[in-house]
matplotlib code that plots the C-alpha trace (Angstrom):
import matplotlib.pyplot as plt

x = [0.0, 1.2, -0.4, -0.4, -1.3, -5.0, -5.5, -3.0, -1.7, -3.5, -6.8, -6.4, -5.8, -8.5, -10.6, -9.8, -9.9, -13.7, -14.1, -13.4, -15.6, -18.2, -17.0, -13.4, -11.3, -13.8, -14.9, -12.8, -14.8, -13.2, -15.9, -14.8, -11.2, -8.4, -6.4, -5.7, -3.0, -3.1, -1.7, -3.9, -3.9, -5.1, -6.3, -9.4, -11.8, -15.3, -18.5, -15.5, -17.8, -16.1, -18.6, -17.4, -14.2, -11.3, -9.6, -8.8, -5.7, -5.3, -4.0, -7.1, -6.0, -7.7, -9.2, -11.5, -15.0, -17.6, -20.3, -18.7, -20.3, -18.7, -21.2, -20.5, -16.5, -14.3, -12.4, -11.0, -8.3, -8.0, -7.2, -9.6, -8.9, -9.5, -11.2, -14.4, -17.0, -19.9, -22.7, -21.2, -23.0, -21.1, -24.1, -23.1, -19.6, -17.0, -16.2, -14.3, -11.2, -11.8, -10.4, -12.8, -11.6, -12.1, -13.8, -16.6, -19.6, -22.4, -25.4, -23.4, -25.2, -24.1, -27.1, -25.8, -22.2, -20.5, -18.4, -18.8, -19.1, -18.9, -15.9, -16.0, -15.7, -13.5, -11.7, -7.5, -6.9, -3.4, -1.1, 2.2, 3.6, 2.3, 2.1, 0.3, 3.3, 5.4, 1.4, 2.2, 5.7, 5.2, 2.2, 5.0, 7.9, 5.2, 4.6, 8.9, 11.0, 13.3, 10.9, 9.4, 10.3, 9.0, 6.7, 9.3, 8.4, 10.5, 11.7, 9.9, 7.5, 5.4, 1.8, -1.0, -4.2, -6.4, -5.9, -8.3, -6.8, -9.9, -8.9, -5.0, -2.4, 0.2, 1.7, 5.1, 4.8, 7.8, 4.9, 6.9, 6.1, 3.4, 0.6, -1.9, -5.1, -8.4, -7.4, -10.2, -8.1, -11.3, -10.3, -6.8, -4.7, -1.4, -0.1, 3.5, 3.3, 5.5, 3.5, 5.9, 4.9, 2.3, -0.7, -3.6, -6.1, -9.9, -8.5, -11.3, -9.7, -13.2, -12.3, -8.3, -5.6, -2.8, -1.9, 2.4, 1.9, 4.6, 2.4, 4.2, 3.5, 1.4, -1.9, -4.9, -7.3, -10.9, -10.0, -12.9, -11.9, -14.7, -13.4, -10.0, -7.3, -4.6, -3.5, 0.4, 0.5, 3.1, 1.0, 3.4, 3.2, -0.2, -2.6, -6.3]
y = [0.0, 3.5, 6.9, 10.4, 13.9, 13.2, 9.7, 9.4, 7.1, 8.9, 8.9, 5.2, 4.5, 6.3, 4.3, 0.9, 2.6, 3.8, -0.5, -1.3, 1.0, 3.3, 6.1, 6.3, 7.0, 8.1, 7.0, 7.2, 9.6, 10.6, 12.2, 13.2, 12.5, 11.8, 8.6, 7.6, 4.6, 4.4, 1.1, -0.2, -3.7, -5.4, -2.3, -2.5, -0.2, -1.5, 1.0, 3.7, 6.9, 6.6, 8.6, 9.8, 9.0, 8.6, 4.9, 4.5, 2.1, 1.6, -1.6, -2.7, -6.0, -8.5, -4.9, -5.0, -3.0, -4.7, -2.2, 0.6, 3.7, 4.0, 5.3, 7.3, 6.2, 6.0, 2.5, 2.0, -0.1, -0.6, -4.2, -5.7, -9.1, -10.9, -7.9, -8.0, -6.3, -7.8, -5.4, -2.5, 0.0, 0.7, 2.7, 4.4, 3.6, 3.4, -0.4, 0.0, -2.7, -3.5, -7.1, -8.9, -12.0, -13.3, -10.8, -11.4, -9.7, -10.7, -8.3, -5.9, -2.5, -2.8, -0.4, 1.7, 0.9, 2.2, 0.1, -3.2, -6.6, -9.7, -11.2, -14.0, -17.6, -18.3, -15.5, -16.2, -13.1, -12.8, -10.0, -8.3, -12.1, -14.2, -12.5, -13.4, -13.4, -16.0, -18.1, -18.1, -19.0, -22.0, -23.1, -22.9, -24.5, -27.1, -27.6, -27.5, -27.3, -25.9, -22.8, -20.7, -21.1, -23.1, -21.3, -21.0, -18.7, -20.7, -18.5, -15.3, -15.7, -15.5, -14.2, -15.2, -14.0, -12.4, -14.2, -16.0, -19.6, -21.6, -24.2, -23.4, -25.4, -25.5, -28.7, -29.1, -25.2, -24.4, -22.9, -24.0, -21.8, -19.7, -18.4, -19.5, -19.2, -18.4, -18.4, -20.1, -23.4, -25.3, -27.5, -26.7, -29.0, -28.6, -32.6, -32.8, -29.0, -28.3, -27.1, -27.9, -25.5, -23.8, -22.2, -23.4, -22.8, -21.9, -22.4, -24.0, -27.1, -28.9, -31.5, -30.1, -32.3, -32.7, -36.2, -36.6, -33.4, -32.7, -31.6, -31.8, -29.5, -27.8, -26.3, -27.5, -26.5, -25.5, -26.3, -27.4, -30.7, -32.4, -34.8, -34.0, -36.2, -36.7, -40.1, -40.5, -36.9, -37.0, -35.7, -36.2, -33.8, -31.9, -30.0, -30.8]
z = [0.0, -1.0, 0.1, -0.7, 0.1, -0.8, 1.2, 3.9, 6.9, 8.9, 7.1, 7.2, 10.7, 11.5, 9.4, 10.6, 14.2, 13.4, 11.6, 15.3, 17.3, 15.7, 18.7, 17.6, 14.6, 12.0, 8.8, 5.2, 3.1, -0.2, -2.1, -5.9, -4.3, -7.5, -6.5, -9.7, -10.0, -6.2, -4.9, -2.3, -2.4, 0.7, 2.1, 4.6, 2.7, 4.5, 4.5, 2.9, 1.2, -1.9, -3.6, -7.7, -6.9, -9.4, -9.1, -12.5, -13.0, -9.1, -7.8, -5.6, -5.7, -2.6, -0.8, 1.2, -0.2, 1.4, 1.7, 0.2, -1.7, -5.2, -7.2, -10.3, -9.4, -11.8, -12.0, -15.2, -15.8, -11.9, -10.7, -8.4, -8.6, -5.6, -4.1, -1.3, -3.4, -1.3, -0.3, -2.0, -4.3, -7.6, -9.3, -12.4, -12.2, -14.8, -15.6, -18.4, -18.9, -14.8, -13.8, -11.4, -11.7, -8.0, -6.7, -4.7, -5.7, -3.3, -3.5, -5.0, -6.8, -9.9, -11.7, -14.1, -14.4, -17.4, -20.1, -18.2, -20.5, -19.3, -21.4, -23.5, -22.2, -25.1, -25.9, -24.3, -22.2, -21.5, -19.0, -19.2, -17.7, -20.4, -23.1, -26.4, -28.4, -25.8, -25.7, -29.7, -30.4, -27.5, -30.1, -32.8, -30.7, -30.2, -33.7, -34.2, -31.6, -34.0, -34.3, -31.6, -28.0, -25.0, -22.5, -19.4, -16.2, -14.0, -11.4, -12.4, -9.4, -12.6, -11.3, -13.8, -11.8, -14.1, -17.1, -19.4, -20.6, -21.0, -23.7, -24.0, -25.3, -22.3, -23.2, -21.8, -20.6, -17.7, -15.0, -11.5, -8.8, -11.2, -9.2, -11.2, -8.9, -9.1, -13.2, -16.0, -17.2, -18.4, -21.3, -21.0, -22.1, -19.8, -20.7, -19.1, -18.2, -15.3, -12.2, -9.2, -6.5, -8.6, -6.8, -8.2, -5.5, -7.3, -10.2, -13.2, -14.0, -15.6, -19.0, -18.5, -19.6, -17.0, -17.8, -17.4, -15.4, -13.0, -9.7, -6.9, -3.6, -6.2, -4.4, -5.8, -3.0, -4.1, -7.7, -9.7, -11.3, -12.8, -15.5, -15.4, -16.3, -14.1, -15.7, -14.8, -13.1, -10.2, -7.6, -5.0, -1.6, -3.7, -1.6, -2.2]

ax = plt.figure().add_subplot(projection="3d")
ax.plot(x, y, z, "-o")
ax.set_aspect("equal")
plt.show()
């Protein structure tokens, strides 16, 4: 978390003091405020009066919302993946290019937003990670290992949240240690893919291939795996 002259420490403390007991501390109101490409991730913003204010391409990854006022707010291009959204009223808001994978929307207002489509089930969304052009020459390295190159993040701490790979082609893809959850692999054929220590906690792994998949310690907790195929995977030290 990162603050500035317009949201600060102070302001924040005060907050979570008020979360705690309604008589002290006092409540985050930032009315029309301009935080624009404010990192906040993990912040506590619960019942915040967030009223037309500008969030567009803030980090607001895994905050807390629930039962926040952000009509008429402007989140473009912010990342809310992960986030508590329960509760909270997001009237008229600006939606445009938003990431929600994750996020919990229970009962949330969402009347009015702006720009907001449901994407595609289909349609591969990639990040600054996995790009498309490294998802393509893997699909040519595949075809000839002569052309191309194999899809390696090995080491990278490589953090695919957010991305779209329903029906991939991961075959023999390098993902050790990627953190991978939460993310749509349905149909995803990941046959002797490399996943050692991968977090793949609520992940959609329904009809994926990970047969010869090399699994081990990966997490795999909450994962949906209806008719998946983990025929000679090495699921050695795996956490369901």
């Amino acid at each position: 978390m990162k603050f500035n002259k317009t949201f600060t420490q102070e302001m924040y403390n005060n907050h979570l003091a008020w979360l705690k007991s309604a008589s002290k501390g006092e409540r985050l109101s930032l009315i029309n405020a301009d935080l624009t490409g404010i990192d906040l991730y993990g912040a506590n913003l619960q019942n915040a009066t967030l009223t037309g204010i500008n969030l567009s391409g803030a980090n607001l990854r895994d905050t807390i919302l629930t039962g926040s006022r952000l009509m008429d707010a402007n989140l473009s291009g912010a990342d809310l993946i992960g986030s508590n959204l329960n509760w909270a009223n997001l009237a008229g808001a600006n939606l445009d290019k938003v990431s929600l994978t994750g996020a919990k929307l229970t009962m949330t207002t969402l009347a009015g937003v702006k720009n907001y489509t449901i994407r595609e089930e289909n349609a591969l969304e990639f990040n600054k990670v996995l790009t498309q052009k490294m998802y393509d020459a893997h699909q040519e390295w595949l075809k000839d290992s002569s052309k191309g190159e194999r899809l390696s993040l090995v080491g990278v701490n490589a953090d695919l949240r957010g991305t779209n790979l329903v029906n991939a082609n991961l075959e023999d893809a390098m993902l050790n240690g990627s953190d991978l959850s939460g993310v749509n692999l349905k149909g995803a054929n990941l046959t002797n893919a490399n996943l050692n220590w991968a977090d793949l906690s609520g992940a959609n792994l329904i009809r994926a291939n990970l047969s010869c998949a090399d699994l081990r310690n990966a997490d795999l907790k909450g994962v949906h795996l209806t008719e998946v195929d983990f025929t000679n995977a090495n699921l050695a030290g795996t956490k369901f």
